[in-house]
Every structure is written in C-alpha cells, then in structure tokens.
N, C-alpha and C positions, 0 to 999 in steps of 0.2 A: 504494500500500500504506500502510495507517495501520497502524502499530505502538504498542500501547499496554504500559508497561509498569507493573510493579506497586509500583515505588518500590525505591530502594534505601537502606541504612541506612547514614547517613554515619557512624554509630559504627565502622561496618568497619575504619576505618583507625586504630584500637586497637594500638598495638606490644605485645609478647611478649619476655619474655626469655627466654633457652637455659633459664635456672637454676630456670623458671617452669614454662615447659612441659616440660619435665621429669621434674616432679610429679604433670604430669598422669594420668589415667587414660582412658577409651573415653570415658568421657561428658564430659568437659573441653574435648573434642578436637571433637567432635561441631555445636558452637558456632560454633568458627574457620571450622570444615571447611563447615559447610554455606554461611556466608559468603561464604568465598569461592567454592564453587560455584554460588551462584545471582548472585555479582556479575558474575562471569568469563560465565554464559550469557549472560544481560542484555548484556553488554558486547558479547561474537563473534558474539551475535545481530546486534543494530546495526551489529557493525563490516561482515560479510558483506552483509548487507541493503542496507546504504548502499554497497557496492561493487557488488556487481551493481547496483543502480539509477545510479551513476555515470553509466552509458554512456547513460542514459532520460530525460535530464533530472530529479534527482533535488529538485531543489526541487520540482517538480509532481508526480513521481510515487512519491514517501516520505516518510513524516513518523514522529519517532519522537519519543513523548510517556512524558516519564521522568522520577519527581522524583529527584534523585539527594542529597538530606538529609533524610530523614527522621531525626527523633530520636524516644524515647518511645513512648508505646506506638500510636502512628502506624504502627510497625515490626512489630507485631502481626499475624498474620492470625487471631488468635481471640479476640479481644476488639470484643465488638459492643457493648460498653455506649453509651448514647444522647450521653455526654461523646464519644468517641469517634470516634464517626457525626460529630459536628459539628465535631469537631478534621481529619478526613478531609475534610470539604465543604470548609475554610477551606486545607487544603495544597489543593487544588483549584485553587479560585478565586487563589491568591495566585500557583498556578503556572499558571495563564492571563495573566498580568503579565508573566511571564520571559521571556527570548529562547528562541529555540529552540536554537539555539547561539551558539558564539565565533564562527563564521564568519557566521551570519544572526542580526541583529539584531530578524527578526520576532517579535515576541510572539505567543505561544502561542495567545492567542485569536482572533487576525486571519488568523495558517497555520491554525485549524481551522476559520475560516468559509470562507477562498481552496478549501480541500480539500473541505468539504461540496458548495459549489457546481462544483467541478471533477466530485466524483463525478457529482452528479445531473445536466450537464450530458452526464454520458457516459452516464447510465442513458436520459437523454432519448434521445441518438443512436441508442443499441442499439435503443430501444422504435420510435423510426422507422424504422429499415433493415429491423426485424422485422416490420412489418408490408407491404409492399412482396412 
C-alpha cells in the first residue's frame, strides 16, 4: 500500500489562550477546528494502516509519504499561482532527501524506487499466473 498524503501545516502547533478563545466566534473556531481534524485523520490514518501492515512485513508492504512542515502558502489548497506550483515541486524534491522515518533511515527517494519495482514485480507475477 502506498499512502500518499497531502502535507501537513507545521503552523498547527500554534498555542491559544482560554482569554483568546474566548473571544472567539463560529468562524474563529473554524481554523483550529479544521486543523486539527485533518491532522488527527492524516495521523489515525497512518497510525491504523501501519498496524495492520505490522503483521505483513510493513517495510515492503506500506509506505506513507507525508511532508509534515509545511509553512506559507505551500498550506494552500487554492492557490495555483505559477510561484506556487514551483515552491510545491521544490517541498517535493527536498522531501525525496528525508528519511522516511525515526525508525528507517531510508530516504524517500530510494523507499519509492524499492516500492515501484516491488509493485511491478508483483504486477509481472499476477500477469504470469494469468495467463496459465
């Protein structure tokens, strides 16, 4: 299973004070809230995924590809201007660089070529058995 995710905003971890929100109103709230609902999915996605594959040899058969800093308007999902587009290539390729975790030290680009060829290795097998 390749799981790709859509980045998360390290702004998230923004503290709040009682005295603050408080003040707030519906649309103040609206910010936090969906924050942490799309961090919390992102997260108990991966966390369940990575457990059930636990048992499957989960190095070979999960990979979860997640930038979890984005800053700016990286964090965006409606801003397509052409700055943009290119500020997105470059979190890309810089997170092709990165470990894929604290526990695996493999860079991102070396787990997505190991995974291409695992897939098409299995696509090769099925396409033989299938013909038989």
């Amino acid at each position: 299973l390749l799981s790709l995710g859509t980045g998360t905003n390290s702004e998230f971890a923004k503290n709040y004070t009682a005295e603050e929100a408080a003040k707030w109103g519906i649309l103040q709230w609206m910010s936090p809230i969906w924050e942490m609902r799309s961090a919390a999915s992102s997260y108990m996605n991966d966390y369940y995924l990575s457990t059930v594959f636990q048992a499957l040899d989960p190095q070979n058969n999960y990979l979860r590809v997640q930038e979890n800093a984005l800053t700016g308007t990286a964090t965006t999902f409606d801003d397509a201007s052409v700055a943009n587009m290119i500020l997105l290539v470059q979190v890309g390729e810089n997170l092709l660089k990165k470990s894929v975790s604290e526990d695996n030290h493999e860079a991102y680009e070396v787990a997505l070529k190991r995974f291409a060829k695992l897939l098409s290795d299995r696509k090769k097998l099925r396409a033989n058995k299938a013909s038989f």
